[in-house]
C-alpha positions as CSV (number, residue, x, y, z in Angstrom):
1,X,106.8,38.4,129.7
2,X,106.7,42.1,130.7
3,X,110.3,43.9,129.8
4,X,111.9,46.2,132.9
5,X,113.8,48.0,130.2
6,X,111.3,49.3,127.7
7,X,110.6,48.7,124.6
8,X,114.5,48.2,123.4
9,X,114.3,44.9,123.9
10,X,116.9,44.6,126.4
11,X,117.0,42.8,129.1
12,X,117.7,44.2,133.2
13,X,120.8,42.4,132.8
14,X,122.0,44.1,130.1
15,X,120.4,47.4,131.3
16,X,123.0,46.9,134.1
17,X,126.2,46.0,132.4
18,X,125.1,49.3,130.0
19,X,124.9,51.5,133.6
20,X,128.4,49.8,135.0
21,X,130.0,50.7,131.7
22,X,128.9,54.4,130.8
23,X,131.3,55.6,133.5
24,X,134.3,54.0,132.0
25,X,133.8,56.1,128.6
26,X,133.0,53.7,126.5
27,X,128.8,51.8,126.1
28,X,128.6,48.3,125.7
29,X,126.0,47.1,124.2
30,X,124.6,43.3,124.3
31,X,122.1,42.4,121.9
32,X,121.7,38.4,121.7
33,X,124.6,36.6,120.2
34,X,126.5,39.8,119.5
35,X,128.2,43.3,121.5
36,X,128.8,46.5,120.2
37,X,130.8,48.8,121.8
38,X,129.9,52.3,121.0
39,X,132.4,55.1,121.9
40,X,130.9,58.3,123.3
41,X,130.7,61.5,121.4
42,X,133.4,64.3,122.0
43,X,132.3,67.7,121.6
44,X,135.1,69.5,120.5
45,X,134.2,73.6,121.2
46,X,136.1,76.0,119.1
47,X,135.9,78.8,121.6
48,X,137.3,82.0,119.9
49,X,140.5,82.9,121.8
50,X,140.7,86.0,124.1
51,X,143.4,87.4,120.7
52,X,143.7,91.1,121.6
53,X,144.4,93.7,119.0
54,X,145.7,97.3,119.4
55,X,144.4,100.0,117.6
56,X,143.9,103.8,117.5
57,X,140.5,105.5,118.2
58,X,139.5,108.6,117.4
59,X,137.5,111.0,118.8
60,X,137.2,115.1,119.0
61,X,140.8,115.2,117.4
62,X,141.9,113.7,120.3
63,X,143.4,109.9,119.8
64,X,143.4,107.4,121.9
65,X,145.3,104.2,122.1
66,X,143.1,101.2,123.1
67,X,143.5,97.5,123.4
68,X,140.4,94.8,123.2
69,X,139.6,91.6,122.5
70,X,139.2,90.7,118.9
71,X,136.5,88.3,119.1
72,X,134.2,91.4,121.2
73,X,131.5,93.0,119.8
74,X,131.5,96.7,118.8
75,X,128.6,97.0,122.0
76,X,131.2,95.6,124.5
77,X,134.1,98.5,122.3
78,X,131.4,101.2,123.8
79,X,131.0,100.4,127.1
80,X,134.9,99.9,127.6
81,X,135.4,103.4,125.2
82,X,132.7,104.9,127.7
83,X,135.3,104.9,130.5
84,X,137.9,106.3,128.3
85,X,136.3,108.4,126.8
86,X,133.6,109.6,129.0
87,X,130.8,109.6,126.7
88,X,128.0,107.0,127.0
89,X,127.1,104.1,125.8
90,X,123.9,105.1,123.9
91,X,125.3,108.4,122.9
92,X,128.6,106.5,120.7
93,X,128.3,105.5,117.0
94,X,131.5,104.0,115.9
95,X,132.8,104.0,112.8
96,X,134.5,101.3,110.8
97,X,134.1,101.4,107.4
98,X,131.1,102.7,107.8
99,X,128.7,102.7,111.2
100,X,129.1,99.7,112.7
101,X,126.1,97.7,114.0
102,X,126.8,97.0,118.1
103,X,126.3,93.3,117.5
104,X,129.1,92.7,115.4
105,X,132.4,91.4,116.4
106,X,135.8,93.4,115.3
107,X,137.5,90.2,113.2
108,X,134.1,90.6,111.3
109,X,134.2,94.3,110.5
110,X,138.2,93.4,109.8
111,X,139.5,95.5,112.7
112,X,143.5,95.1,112.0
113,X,146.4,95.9,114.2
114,X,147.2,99.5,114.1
115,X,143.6,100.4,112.7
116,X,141.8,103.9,113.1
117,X,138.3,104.0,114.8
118,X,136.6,106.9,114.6
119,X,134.2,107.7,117.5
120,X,131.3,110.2,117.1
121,X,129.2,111.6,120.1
122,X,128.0,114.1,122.3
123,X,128.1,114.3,126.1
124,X,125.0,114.1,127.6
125,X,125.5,117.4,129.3
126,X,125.9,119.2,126.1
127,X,122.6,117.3,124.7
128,X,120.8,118.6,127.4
129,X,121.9,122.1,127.0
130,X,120.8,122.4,123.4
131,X,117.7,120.2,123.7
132,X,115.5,122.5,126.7
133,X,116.3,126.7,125.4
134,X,116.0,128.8,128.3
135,X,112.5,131.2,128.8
136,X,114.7,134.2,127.9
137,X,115.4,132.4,124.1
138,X,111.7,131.4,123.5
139,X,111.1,135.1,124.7
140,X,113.2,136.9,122.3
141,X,112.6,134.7,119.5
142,X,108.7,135.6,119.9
143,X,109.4,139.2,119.7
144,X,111.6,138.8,116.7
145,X,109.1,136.6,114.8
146,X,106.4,139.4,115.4
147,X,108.4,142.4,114.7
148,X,109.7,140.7,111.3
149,X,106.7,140.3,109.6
150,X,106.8,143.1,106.7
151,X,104.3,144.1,104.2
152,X,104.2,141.5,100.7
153,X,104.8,144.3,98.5
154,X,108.0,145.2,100.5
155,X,109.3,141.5,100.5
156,X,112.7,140.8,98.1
157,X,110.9,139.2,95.8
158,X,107.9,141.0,95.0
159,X,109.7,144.3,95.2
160,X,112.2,142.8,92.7
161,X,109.1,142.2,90.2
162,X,107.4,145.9,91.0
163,X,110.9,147.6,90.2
164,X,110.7,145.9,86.6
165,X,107.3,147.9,86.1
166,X,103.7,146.6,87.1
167,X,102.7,143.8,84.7
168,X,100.0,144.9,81.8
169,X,97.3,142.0,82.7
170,X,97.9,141.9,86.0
171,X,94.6,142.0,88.9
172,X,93.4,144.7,91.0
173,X,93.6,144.4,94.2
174,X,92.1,146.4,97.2
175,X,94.2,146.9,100.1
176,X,93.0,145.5,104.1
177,X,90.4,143.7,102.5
178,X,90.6,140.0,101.9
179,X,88.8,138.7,98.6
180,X,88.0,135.2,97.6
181,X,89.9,133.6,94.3
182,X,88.1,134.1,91.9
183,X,86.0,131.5,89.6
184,X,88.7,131.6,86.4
185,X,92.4,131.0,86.5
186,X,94.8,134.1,87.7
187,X,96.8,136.3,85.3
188,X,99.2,138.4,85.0
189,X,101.2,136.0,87.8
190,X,105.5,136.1,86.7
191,X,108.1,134.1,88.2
192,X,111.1,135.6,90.2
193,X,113.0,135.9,86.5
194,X,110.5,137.7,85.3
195,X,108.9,135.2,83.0
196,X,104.8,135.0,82.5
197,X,103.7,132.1,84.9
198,X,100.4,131.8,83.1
């Protein structure tokens, strides 16, 4: 005998009286002799509540007074601060205890009423003005590089040593020419106290 209702073992007419009875909220079940009633399952959702908080935030000395949802996340805190504050989104750290991370919530980080946030960021026309110098800056930086470059034996340091008197074992040198290291170690080499390096 081939079974309309699958392999549960039920029969159509039970299949049917299951169907008439999963609208009135509770399953009915007939198996043979006996009937179960099953009860459906309630989900019951915790959803966070919309609690807002108050709290101070901080940003070039300037504060101001914000109110948000307690349950938001600190990236939700920088796009509403980005209206208040005028700086954006990507250009915000916030700081709670610490840099906060954008995905997590304020109750986590333990955001209380009356709290100080402390914003840090740049506007993005001030990035833009230090991150491309104008031709005239790269211009007069070459020339200074170039014109600043001064002979070793005049630099602090060296000049420093000469003053003290020119060290007994020290090397010859020979000056505009450029000479390979030699084979054996250097001498006469002393450190900027005046100590034997070797």
């Amino acid at each position: 005998m081939e079974n309309p209702a699958g392999d549960t073992g039920e029969t159509k007419d039970d299949v049917s009286e299951k169907q008439k009875n999963a609208s009135g909220g509770e399953y009915v079940i007939k198996t043979g002799a006996q009937e179960v009633a099953i009860e459906p399952l309630k989900l019951e959702t915790n959803l966070p509540t919309s609690e807002t908080i108050d709290f101070t935030v901080i940003y070039n000395k300037n504060k101001y007074d914000v109110q948000f949802p307690l349950d938001d996340n600190v990236g939700q805190l920088k796009k509403h601060l980005e209206d208040v504050i005028g700086i954006p989104y990507s250009l915000q750290k916030v700081m709670i205890k610490g840099l906060a991370k954008d995905e997590r919530t304020l109750r986590e980080l333990g955001v209380m009423k009356g709290a100080k946030v402390m914003v840090v960021g740049s506007k993005l026309n001030d990035v833009l003005a230090v991150s491309t110098p104008s031709t005239q800056d790269v211009a007069d930086e070459k020339t200074n590089t170039s014109s600043t470059k001064e002979p070793f034996c005049k630099q602090k340091m060296h000049r420093k040593v000469l003053d003290k008197g020119v060290p007994d074992d020290v090397m010859p040198g020979i000056k505009d020419t450029k000479e390979a290291l030699p084979p054996f170690p250097l001498v006469g080499m002393l450190n900027k106290s005046g100590g034997k390096v070797r």
